[in-house]
PLY file of the C-alpha trace (Angstrom):
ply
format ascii 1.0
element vertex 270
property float x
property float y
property float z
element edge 269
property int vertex1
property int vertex2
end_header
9.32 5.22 21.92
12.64 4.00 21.33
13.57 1.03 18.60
13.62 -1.51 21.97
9.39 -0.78 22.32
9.24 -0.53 18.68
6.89 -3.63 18.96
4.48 -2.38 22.20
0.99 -3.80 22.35
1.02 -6.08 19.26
-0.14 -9.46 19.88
1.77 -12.51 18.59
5.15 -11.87 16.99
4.86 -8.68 14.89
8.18 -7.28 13.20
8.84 -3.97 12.47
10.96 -1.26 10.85
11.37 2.23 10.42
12.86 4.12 8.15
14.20 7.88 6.91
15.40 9.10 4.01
18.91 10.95 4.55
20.82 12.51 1.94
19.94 10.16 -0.89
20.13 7.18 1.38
17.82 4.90 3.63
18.75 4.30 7.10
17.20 2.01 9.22
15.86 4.15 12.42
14.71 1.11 14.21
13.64 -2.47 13.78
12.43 -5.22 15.96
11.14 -8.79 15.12
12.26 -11.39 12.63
12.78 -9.43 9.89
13.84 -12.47 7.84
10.18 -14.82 8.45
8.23 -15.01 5.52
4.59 -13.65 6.30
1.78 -12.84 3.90
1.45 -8.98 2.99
-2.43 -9.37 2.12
-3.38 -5.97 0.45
-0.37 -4.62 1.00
-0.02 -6.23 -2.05
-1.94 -3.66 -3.49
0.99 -1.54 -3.41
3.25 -3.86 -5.48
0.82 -4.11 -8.18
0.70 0.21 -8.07
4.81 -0.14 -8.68
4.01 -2.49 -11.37
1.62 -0.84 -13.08
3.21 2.80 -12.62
6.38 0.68 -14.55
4.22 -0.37 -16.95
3.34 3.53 -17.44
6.91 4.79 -17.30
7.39 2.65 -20.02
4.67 3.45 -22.40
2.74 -0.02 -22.45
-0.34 1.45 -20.28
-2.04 4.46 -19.92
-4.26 5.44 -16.89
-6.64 6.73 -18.70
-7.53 3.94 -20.95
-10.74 2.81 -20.95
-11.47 -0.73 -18.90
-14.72 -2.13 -17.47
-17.80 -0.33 -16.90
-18.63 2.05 -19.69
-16.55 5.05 -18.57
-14.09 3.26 -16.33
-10.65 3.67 -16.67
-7.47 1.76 -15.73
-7.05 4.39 -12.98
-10.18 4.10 -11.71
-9.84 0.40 -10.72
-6.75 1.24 -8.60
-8.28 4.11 -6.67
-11.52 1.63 -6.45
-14.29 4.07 -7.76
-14.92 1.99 -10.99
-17.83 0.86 -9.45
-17.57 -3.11 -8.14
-18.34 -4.72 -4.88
-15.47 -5.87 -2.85
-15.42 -9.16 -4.36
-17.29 -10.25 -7.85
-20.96 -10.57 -7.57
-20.94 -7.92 -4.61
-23.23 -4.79 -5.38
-21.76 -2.70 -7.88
-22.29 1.60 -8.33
-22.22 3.93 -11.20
-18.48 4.51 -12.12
-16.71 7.62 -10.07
-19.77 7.97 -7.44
-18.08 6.60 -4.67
-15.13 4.33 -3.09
-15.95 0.86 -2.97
-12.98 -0.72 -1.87
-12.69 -3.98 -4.49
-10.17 -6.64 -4.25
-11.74 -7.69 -7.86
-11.14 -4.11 -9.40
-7.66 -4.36 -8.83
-7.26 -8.23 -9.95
-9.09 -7.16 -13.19
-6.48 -4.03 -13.73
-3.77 -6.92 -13.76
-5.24 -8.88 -15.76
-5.98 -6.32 -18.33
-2.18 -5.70 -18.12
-0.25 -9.09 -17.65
-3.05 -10.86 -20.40
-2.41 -14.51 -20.95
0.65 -13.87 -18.83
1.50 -15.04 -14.95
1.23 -12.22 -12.82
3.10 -13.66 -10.36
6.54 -13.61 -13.08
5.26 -9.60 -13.78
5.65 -8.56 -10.51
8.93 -10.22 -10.04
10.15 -8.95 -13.30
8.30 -5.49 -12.73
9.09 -4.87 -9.39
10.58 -7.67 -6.84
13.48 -8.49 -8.87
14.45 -5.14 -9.82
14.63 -3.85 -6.07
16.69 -6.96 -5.19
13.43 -8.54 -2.45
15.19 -11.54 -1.87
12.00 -13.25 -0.50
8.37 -11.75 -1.97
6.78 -13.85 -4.47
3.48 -13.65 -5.54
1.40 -16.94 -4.32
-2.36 -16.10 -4.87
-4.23 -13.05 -6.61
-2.64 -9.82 -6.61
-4.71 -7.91 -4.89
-3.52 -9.83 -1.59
-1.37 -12.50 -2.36
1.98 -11.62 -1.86
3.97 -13.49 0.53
7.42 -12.07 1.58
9.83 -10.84 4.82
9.43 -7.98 6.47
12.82 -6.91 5.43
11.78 -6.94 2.20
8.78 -4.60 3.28
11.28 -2.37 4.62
13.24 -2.28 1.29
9.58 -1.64 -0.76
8.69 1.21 1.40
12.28 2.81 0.55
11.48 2.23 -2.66
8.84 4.66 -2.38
10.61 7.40 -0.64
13.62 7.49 -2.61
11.72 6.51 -6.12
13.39 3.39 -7.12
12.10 1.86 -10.06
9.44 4.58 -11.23
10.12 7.95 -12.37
9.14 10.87 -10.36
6.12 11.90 -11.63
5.03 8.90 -11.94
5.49 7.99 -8.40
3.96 11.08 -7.26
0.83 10.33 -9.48
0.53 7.35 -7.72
0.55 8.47 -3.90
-2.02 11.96 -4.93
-5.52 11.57 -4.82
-7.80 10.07 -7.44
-11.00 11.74 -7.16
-10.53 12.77 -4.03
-13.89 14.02 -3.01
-15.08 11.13 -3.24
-16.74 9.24 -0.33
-15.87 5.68 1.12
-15.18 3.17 3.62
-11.97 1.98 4.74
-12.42 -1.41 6.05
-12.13 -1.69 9.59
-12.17 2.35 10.20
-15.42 3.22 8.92
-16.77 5.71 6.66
-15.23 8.60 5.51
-16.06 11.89 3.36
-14.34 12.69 1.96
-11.64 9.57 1.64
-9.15 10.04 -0.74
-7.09 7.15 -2.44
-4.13 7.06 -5.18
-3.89 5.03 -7.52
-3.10 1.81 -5.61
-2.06 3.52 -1.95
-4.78 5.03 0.29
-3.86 8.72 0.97
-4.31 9.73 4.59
-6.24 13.27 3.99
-7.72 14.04 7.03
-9.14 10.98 8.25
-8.55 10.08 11.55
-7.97 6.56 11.40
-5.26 3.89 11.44
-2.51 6.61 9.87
-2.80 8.49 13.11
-1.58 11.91 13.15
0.70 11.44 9.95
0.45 15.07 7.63
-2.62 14.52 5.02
0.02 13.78 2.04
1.18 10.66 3.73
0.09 6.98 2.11
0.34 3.11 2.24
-1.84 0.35 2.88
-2.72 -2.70 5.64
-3.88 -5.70 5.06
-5.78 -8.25 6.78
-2.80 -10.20 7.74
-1.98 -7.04 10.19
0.66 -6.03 7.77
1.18 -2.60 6.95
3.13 -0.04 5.02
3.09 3.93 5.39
5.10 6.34 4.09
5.48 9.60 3.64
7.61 11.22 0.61
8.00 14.85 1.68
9.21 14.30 5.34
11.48 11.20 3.98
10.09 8.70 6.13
8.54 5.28 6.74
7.15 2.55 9.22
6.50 -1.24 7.93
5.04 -4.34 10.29
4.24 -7.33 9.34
1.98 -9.90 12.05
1.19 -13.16 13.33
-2.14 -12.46 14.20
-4.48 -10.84 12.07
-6.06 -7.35 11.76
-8.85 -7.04 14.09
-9.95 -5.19 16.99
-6.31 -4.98 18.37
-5.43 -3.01 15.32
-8.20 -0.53 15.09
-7.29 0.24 19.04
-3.33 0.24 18.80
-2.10 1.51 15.68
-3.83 5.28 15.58
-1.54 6.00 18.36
1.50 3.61 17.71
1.45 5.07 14.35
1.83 8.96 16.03
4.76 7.57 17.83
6.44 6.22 15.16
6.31 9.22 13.13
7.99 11.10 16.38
11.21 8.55 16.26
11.59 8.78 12.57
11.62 12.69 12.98
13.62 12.82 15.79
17.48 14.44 15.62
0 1
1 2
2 3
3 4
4 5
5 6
6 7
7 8
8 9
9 10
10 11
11 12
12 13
13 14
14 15
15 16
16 17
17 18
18 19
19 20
20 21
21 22
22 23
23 24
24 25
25 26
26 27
27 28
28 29
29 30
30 31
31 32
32 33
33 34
34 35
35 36
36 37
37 38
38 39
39 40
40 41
41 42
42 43
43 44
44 45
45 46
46 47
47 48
48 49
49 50
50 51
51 52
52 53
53 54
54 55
55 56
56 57
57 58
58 59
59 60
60 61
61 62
62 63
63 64
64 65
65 66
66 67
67 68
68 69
69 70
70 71
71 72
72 73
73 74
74 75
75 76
76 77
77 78
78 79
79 80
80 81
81 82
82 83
83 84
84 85
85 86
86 87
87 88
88 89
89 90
90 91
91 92
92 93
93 94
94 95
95 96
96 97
97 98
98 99
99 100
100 101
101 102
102 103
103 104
104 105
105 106
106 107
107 108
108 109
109 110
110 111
111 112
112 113
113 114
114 115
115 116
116 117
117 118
118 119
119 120
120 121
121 122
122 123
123 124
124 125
125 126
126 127
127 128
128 129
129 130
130 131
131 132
132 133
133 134
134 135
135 136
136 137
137 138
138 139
139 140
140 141
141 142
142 143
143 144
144 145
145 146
146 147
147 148
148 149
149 150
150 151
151 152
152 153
153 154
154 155
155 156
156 157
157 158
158 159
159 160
160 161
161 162
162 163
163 164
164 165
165 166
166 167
167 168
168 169
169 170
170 171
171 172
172 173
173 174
174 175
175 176
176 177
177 178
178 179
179 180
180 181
181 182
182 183
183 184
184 185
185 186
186 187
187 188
188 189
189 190
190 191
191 192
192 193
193 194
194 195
195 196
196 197
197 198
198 199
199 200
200 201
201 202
202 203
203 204
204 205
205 206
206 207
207 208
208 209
209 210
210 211
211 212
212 213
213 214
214 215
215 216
216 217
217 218
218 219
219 220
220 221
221 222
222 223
223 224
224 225
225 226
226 227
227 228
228 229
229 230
230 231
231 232
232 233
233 234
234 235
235 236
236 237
237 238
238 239
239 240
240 241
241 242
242 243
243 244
244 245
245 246
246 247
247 248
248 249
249 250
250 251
251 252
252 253
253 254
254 255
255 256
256 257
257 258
258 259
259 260
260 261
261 262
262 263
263 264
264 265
265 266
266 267
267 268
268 269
């Protein structure tokens, strides 16, 4: 695959770029597409709340082990979604830690048990967006899937994460390692999983044989239902973003195991 195919058999408009860590820098490998359109993330956005909140740890305002929730819930817990709720609110709920129930509503709570009375959308710009100069993402509904932004910016996030921008080391590492990791769950679209192992905000590939494709167990990111998607992974220095037109469906579950695989080739290549 060369950066001309970067975009083979996704419907609609997709953009896309890829990205390696060099010698303290982030070159761009390849990218295709309007970089510059504006196009919801969905729960990628999950990932810009992790930054946030990992900020909000480097700084000494949260812990992840304080208690929030269900009687022996933690902050972490609603990131890595084992503290027990449905996907949505009124969805059917589990003891805390049993299993991964992947919960928009766990991670809107964690935000709101951080930002308070405050907008979240003006946290994650001050936490994150604004601090990484994205020129374009905003938060425009609830933050477990509402940010809107380019896929440049995407690109920019992702290096973020390779490089450590904006969160110290540590910290950033405690994000992208498992949570519980023998925990079982389902990854929407994919199936179930056992074990399926999640960070604290990014799911963590393990070895689950799903949309990552044949990315090394340590790798992480999220899609969302827009058909956006970010993976990265921090030891081999490199990344893929896409953001869509059309939506995540059966296209996606079919294409992007072995797109994935071939992006990861490029990246690595000489």
């Amino acid at each position: 695959m060369d950066s001309s195919t970067l975009c083979a058999g996704w419907p609609g408009s997709p953009a896309v770029g890829v990205l390696r860590l060099i010698d303290g820098e982030i070159d761009v490998i390849g990218a295709n597409g309007d970089l510059d359109a504006r196009r919801p993330w969905a729960s990628v956005s999950k990932l810009a709340v992790a930054m946030a909140i990992g900020v909000e740890v480097d700084w000494g305002l949260h812990r992840y082990d304080e208690p929030l929730g269900p009687s022996g819930a933690t902050l972490a817990h609603h990131l890595s979604h084992s503290a027990g709720y449905g996907l949505e609110a009124g969805d059917a709920t589990a003891p805390v830690g049993t299993k991964r129930v992947y919960s928009n509503v766990a991670v809107d709570r964690a935000v709101d048990a951080v930002v308070g009375d405050g907008s979240p959308a003006r946290w994650l710009d001050d936490r994150v967006f604004r601090g990484l100069g994205l020129a374009d993402a905003v938060l425009e509904g609830r933050p477990a899937a509402g940010v809107v932004g380019s896929t440049r910016d995407l690109m920019t996030f992702a290096g973020a994460w390779l490089r450590s921008d904006g969160l110290a080391v540590p910290t950033r590492d405690r994000i992208l390692s498992p949570f519980l990791g023998e925990l079982d769950g389902i990854v929407p679209g994919f199936g179930r999983f056992r074990p399926c192992p999640w960070g604290l905000g990014p799911e963590v590939r393990g070895d689950k044989q799903h949309w990552m494709g044949d990315w090394p167990p340590d790798s992480a990111g999220h899609f969302g239902k827009s058909g956006a998607l970010a993976l990265f992974n921090v030891r081999e220095g490199i990344a893929v973003v896409a953001t869509s037109t059309v939506d995540f469906g059966p296209w996606a579950v079919a294409l992007w195991p072995s797109w994935i695989t071939a992006i990861r080739t490029l990246a690595l290549a000489p």
